[in-house]
Biopython code that builds the backbone (N, CA, C, O; Angstrom):
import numpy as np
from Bio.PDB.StructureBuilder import StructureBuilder

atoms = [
    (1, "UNK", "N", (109.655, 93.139, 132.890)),
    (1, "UNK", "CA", (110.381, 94.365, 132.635)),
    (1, "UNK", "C", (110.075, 94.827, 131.203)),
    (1, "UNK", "O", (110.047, 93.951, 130.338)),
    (2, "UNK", "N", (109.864, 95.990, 130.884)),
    (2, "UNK", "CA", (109.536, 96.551, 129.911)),
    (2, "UNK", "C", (110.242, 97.021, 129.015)),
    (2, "UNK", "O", (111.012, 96.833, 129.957)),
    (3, "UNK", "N", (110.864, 97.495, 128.063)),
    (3, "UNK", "CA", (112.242, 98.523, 127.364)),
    (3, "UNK", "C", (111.708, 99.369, 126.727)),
    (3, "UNK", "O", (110.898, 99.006, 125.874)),
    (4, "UNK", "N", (111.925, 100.521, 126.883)),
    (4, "UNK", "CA", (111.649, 101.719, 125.672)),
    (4, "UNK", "C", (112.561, 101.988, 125.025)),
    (4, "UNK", "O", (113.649, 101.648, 125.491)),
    (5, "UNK", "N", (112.553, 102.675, 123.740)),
    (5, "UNK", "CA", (114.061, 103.309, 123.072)),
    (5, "UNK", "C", (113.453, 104.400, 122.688)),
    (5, "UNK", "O", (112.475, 104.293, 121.949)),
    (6, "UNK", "N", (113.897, 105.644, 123.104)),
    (6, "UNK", "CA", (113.888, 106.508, 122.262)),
    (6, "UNK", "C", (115.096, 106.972, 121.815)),
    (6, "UNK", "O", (116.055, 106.901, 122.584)),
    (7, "UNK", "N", (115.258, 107.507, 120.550)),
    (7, "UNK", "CA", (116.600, 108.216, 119.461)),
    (7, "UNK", "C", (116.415, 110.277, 119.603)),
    (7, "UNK", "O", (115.495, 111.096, 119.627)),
    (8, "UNK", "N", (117.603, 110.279, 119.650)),
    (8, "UNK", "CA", (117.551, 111.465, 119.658)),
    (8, "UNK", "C", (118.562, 111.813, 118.753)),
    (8, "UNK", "O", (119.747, 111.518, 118.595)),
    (9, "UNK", "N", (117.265, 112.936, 117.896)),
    (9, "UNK", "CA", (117.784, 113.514, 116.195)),
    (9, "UNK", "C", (118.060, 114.301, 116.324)),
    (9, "UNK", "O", (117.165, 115.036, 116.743)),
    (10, "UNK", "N", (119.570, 115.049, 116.124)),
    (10, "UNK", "CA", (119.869, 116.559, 115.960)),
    (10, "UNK", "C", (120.197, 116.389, 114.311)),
    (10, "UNK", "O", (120.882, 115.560, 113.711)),
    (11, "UNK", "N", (119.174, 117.873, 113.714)),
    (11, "UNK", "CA", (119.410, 118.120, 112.881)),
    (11, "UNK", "C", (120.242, 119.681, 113.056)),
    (11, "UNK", "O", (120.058, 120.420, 114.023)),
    (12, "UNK", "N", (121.196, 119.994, 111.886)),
    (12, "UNK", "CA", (121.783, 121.148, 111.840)),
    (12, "UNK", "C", (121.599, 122.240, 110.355)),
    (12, "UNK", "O", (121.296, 121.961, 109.195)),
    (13, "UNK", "N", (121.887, 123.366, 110.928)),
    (13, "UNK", "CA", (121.288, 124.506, 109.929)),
    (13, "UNK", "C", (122.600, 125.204, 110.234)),
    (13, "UNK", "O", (123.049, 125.413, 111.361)),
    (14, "UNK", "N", (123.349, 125.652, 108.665)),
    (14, "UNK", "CA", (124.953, 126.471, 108.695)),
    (14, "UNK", "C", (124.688, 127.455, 108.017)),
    (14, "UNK", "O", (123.929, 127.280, 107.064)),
    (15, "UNK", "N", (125.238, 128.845, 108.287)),
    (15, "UNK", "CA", (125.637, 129.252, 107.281)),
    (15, "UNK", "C", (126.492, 130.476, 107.252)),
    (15, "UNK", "O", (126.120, 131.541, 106.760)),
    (16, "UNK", "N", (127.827, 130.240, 107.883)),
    (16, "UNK", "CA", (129.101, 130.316, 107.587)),
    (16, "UNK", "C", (129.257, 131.006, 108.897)),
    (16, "UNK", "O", (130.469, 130.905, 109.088)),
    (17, "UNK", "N", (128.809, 131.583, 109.811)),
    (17, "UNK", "CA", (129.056, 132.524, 111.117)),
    (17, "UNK", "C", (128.016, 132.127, 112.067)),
    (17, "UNK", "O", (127.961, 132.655, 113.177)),
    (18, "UNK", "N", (127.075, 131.101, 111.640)),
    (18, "UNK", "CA", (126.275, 130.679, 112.801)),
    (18, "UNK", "C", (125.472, 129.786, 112.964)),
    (18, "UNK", "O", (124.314, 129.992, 112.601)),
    (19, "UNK", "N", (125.842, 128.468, 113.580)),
    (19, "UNK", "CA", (124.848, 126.857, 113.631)),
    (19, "UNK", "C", (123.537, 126.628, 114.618)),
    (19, "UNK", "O", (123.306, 126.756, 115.820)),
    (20, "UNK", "N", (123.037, 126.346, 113.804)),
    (20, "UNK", "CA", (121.681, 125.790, 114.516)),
    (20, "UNK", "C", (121.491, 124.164, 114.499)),
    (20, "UNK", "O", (121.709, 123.245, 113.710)),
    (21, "UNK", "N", (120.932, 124.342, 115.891)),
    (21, "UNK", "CA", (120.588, 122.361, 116.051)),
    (21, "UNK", "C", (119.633, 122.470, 116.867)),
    (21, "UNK", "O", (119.575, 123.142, 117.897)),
    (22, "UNK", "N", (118.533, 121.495, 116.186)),
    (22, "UNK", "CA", (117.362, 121.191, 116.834)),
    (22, "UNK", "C", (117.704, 119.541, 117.023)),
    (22, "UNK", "O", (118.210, 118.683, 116.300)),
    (23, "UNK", "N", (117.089, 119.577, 118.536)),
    (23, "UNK", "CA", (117.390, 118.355, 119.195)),
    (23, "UNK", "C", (115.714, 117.908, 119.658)),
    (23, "UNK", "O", (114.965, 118.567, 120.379)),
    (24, "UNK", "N", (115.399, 116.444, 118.917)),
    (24, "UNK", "CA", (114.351, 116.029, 119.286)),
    (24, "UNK", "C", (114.061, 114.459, 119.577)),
    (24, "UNK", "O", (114.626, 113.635, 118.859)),
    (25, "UNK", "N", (113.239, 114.046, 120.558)),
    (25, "UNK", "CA", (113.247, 112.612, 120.695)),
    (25, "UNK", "C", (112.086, 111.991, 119.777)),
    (25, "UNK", "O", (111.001, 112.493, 119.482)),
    (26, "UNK", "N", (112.634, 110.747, 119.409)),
    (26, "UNK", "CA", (111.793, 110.300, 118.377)),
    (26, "UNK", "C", (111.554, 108.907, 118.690)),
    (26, "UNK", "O", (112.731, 108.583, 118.847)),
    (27, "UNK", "N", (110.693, 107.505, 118.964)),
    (27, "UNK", "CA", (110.706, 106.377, 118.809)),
    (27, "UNK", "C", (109.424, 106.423, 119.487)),
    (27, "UNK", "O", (108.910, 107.426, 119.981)),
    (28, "UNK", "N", (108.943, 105.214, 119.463)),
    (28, "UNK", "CA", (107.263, 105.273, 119.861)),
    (28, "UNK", "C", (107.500, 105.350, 121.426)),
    (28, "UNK", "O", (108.527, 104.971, 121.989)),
    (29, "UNK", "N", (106.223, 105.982, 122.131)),
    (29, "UNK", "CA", (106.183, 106.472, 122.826)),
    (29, "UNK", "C", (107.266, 107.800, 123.511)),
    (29, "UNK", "O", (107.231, 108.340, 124.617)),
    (30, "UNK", "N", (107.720, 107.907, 122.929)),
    (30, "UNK", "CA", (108.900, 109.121, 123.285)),
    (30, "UNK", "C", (107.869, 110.903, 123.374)),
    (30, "UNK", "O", (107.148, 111.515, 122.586)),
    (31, "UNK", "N", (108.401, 111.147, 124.893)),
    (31, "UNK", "CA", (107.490, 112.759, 124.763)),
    (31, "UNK", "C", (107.877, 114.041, 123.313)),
    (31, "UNK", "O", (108.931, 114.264, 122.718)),
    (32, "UNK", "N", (106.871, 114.481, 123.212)),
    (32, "UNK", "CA", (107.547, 115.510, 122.031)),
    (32, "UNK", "C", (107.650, 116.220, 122.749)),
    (32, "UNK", "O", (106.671, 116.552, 123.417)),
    (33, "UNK", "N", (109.042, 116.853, 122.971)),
    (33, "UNK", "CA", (110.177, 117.544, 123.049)),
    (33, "UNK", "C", (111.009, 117.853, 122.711)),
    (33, "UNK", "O", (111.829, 116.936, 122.669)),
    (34, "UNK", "N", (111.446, 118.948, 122.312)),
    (34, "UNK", "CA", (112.873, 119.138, 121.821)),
    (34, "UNK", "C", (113.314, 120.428, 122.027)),
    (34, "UNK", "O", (112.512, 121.209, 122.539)),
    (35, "UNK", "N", (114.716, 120.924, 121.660)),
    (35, "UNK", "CA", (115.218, 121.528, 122.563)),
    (35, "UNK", "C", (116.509, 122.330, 121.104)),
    (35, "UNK", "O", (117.020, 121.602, 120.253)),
    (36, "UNK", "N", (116.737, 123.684, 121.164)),
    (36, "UNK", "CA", (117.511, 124.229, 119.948)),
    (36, "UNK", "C", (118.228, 125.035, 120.681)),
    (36, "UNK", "O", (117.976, 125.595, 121.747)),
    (37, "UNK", "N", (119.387, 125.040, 119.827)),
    (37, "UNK", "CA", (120.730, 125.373, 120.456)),
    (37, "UNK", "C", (121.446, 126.299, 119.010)),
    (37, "UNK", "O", (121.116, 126.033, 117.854)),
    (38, "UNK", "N", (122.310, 127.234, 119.320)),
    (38, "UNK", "CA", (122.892, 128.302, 118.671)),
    (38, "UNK", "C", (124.463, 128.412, 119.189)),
    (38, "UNK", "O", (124.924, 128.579, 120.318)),
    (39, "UNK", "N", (125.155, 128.234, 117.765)),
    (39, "UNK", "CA", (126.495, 128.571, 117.917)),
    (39, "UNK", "C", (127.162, 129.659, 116.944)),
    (39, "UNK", "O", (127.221, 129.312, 115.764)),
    (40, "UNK", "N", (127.636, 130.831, 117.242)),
    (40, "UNK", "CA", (127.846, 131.629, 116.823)),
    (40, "UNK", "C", (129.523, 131.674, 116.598)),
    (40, "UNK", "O", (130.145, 131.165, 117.531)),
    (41, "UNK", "N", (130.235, 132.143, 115.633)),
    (41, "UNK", "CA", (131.597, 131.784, 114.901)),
    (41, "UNK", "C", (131.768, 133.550, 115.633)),
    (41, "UNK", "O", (130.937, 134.458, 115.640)),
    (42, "UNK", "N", (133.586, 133.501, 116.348)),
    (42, "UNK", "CA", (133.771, 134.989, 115.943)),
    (42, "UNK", "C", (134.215, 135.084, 114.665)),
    (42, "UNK", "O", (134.688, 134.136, 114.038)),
    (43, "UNK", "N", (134.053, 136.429, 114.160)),
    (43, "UNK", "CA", (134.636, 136.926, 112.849)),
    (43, "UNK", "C", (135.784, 136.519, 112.587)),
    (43, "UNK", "O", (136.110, 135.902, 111.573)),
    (44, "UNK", "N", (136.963, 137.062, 114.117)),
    (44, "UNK", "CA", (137.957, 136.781, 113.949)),
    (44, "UNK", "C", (138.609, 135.306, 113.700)),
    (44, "UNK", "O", (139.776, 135.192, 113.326)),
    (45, "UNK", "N", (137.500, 133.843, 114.012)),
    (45, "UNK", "CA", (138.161, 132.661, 114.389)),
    (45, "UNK", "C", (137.942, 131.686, 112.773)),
    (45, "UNK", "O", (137.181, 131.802, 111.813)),
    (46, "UNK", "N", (139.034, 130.755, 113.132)),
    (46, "UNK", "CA", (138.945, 130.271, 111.851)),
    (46, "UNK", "C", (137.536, 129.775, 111.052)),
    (46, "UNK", "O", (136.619, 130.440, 111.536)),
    (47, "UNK", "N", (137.222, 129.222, 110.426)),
    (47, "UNK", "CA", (135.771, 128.451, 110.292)),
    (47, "UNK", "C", (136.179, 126.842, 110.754)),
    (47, "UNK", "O", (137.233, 126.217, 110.630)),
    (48, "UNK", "N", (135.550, 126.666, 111.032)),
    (48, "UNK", "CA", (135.591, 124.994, 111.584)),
    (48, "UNK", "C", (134.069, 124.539, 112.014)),
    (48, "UNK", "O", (133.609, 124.728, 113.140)),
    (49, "UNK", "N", (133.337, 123.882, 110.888)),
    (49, "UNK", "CA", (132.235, 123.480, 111.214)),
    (49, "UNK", "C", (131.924, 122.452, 112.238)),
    (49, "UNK", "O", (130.898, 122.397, 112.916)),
    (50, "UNK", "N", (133.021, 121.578, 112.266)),
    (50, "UNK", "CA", (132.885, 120.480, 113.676)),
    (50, "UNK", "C", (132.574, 121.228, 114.909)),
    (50, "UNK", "O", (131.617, 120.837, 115.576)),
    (51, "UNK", "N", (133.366, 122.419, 115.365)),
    (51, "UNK", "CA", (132.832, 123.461, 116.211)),
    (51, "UNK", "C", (131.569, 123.854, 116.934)),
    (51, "UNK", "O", (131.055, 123.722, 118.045)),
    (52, "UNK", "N", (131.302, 124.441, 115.674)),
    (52, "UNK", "CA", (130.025, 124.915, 115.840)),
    (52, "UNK", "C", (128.701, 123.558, 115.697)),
    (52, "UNK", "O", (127.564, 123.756, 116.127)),
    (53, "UNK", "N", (129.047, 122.450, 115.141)),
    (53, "UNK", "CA", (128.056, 121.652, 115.420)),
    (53, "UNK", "C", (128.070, 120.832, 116.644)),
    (53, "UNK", "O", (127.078, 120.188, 116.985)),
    (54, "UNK", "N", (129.166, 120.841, 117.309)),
    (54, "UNK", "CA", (129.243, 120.289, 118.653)),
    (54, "UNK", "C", (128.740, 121.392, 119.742)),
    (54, "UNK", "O", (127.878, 121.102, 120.571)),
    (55, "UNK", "N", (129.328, 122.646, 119.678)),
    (55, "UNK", "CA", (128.728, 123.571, 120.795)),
    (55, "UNK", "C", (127.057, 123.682, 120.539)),
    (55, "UNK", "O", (126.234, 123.759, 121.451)),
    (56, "UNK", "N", (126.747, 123.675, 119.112)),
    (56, "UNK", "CA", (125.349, 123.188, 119.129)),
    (56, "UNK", "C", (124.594, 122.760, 119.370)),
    (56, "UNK", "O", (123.556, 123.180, 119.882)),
    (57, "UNK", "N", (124.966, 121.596, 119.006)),
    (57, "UNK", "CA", (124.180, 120.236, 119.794)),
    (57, "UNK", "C", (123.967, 120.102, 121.069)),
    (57, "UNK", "O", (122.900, 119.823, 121.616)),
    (58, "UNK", "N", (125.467, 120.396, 121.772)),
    (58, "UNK", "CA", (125.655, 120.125, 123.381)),
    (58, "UNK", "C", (124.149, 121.357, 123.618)),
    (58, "UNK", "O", (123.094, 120.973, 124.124)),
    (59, "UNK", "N", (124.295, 122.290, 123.309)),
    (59, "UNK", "CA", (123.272, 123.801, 123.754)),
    (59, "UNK", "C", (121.995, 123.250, 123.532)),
    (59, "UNK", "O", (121.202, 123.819, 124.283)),
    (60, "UNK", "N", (121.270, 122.142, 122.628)),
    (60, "UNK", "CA", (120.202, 121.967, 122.107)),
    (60, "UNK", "C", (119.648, 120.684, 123.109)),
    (60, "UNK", "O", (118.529, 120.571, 123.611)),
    (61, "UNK", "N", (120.415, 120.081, 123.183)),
    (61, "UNK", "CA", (120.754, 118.456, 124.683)),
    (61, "UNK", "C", (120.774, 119.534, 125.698)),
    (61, "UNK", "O", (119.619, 119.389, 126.101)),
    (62, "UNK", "N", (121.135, 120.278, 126.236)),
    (62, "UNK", "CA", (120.854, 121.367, 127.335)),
    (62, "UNK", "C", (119.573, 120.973, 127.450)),
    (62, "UNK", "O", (119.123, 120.054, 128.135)),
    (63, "UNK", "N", (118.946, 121.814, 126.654)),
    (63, "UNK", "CA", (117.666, 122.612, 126.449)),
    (63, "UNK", "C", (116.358, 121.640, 126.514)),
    (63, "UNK", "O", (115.224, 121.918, 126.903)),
    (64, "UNK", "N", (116.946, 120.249, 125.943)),
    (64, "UNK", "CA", (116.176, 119.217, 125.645)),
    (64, "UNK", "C", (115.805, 118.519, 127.024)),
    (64, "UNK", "O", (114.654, 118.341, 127.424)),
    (65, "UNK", "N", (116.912, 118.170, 127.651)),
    (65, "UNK", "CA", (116.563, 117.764, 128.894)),
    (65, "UNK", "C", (115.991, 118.613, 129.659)),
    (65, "UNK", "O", (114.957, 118.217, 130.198)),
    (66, "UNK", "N", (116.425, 119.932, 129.939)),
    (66, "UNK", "CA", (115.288, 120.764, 130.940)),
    (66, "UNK", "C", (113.861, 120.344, 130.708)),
    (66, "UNK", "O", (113.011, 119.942, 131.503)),
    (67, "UNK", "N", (113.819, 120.577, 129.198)),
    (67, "UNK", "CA", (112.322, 120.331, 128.725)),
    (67, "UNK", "C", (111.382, 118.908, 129.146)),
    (67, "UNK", "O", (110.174, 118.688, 129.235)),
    (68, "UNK", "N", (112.583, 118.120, 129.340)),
    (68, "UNK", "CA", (112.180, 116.301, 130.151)),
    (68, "UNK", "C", (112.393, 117.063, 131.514)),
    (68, "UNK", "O", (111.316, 117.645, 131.637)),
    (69, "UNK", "N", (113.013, 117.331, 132.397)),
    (69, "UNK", "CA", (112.361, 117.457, 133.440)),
    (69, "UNK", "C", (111.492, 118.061, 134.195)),
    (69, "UNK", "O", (110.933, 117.811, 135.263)),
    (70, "UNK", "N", (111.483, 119.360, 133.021)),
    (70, "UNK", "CA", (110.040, 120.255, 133.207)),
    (70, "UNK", "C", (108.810, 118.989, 133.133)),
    (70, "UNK", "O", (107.788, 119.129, 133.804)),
    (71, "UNK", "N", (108.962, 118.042, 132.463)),
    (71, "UNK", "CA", (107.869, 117.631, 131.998)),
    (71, "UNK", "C", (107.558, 116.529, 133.218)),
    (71, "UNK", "O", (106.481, 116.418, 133.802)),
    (72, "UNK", "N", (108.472, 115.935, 133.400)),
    (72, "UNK", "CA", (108.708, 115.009, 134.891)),
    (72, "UNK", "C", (108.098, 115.724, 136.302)),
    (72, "UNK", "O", (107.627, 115.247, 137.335)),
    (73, "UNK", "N", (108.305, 116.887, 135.904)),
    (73, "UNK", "CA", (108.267, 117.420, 137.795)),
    (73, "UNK", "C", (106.385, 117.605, 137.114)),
    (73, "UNK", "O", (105.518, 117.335, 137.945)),
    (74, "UNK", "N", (105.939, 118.006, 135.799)),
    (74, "UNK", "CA", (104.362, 118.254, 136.109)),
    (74, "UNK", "C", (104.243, 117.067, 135.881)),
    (74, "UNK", "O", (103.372, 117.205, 135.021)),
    (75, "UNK", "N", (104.408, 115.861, 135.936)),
    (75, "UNK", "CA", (103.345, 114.682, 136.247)),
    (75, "UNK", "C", (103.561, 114.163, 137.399)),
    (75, "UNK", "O", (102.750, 113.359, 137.860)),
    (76, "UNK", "N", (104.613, 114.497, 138.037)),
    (76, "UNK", "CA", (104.863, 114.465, 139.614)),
    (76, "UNK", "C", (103.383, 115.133, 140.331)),
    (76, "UNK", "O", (102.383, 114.698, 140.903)),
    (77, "UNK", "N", (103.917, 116.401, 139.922)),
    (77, "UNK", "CA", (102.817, 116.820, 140.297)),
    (77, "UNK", "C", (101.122, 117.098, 140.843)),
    (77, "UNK", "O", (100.457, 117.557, 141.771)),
    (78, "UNK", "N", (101.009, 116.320, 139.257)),
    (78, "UNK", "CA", (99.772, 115.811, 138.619)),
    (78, "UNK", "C", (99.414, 114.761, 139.431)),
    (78, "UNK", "O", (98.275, 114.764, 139.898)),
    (79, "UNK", "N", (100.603, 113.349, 139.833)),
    (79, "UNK", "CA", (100.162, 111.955, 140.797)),
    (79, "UNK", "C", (100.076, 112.552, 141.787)),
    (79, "UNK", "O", (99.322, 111.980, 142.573)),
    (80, "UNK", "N", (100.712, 113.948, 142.363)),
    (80, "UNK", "CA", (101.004, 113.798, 144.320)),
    (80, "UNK", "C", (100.158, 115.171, 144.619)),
    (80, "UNK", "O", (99.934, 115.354, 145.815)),
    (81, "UNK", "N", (99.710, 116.049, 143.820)),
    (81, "UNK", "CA", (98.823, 117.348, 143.951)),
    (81, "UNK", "C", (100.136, 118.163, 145.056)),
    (81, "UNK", "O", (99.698, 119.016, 145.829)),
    (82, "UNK", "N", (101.214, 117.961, 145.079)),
    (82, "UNK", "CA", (102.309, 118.547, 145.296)),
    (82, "UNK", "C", (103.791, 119.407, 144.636)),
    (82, "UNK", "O", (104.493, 118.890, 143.767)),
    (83, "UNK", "N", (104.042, 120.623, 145.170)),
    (83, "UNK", "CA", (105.420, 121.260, 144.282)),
    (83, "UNK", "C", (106.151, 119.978, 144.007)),
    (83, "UNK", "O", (106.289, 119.243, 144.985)),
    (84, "UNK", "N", (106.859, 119.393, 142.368)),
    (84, "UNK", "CA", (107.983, 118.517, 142.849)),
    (84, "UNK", "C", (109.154, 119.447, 143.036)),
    (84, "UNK", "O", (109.518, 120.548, 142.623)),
    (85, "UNK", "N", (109.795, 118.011, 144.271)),
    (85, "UNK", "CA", (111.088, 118.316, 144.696)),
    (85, "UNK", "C", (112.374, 118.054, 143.294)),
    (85, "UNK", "O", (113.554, 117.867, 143.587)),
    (86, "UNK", "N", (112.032, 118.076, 142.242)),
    (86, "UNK", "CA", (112.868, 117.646, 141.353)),
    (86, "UNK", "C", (114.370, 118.365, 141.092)),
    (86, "UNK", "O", (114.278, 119.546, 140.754)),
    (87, "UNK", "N", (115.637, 117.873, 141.189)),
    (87, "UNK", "CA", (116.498, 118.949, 140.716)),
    (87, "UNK", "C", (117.541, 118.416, 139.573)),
    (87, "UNK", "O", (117.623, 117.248, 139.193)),
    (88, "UNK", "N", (118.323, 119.526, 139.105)),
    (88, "UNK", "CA", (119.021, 119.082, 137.760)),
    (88, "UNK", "C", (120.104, 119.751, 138.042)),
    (88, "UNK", "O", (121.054, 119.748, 137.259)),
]
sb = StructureBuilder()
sb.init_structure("model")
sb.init_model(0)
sb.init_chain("A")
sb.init_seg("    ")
for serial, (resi, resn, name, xyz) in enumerate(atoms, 1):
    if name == "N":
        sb.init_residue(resn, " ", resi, " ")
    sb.init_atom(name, np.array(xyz, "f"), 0.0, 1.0, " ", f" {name:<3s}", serial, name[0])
structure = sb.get_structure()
């Protein structure tokens, strides 16, 4: 049996009405992929950076995994010269 690890780094970008997070996998052999996510503050709501770096992140882990199974269904593909049946 084999083990891989890959880590997944969200970094974040603030500045005061709207967060950015880039979500990427990192450890050897890990696909490059990653996946960015946007959280926008209303005017009206308090500031609370925990907020916006969680709706972030979660949006950027969205994005990240599509991007793994986009990548899954073309090497499916690639072994079976068939559409994959893959779903999420």
């Amino acid at each position: 049996m084999t083990t891989q690890h890959w880590n997944i780094d969200l970094s974040f970008e603030e500045d005061g009405t709207r967060t950015a997070c880039k979500a990427s996998l990192t450890g050897p052999n890990a696909p490059g992929v990653e996946g960015k996510g946007i959280a926008r503050r209303n005017p009206g709501d308090t500031p609370d950076a925990k907020i916006g770096e969680e709706l972030a992140a979660a949006r950027a882990c969205s994005e990240l995994a599509h991007e793994l199974v986009g990548r899954a269904a073309a090497d499916v593909e690639s072994h079976t010269h068939r559409p994959a049946d893959i779903g999420m």
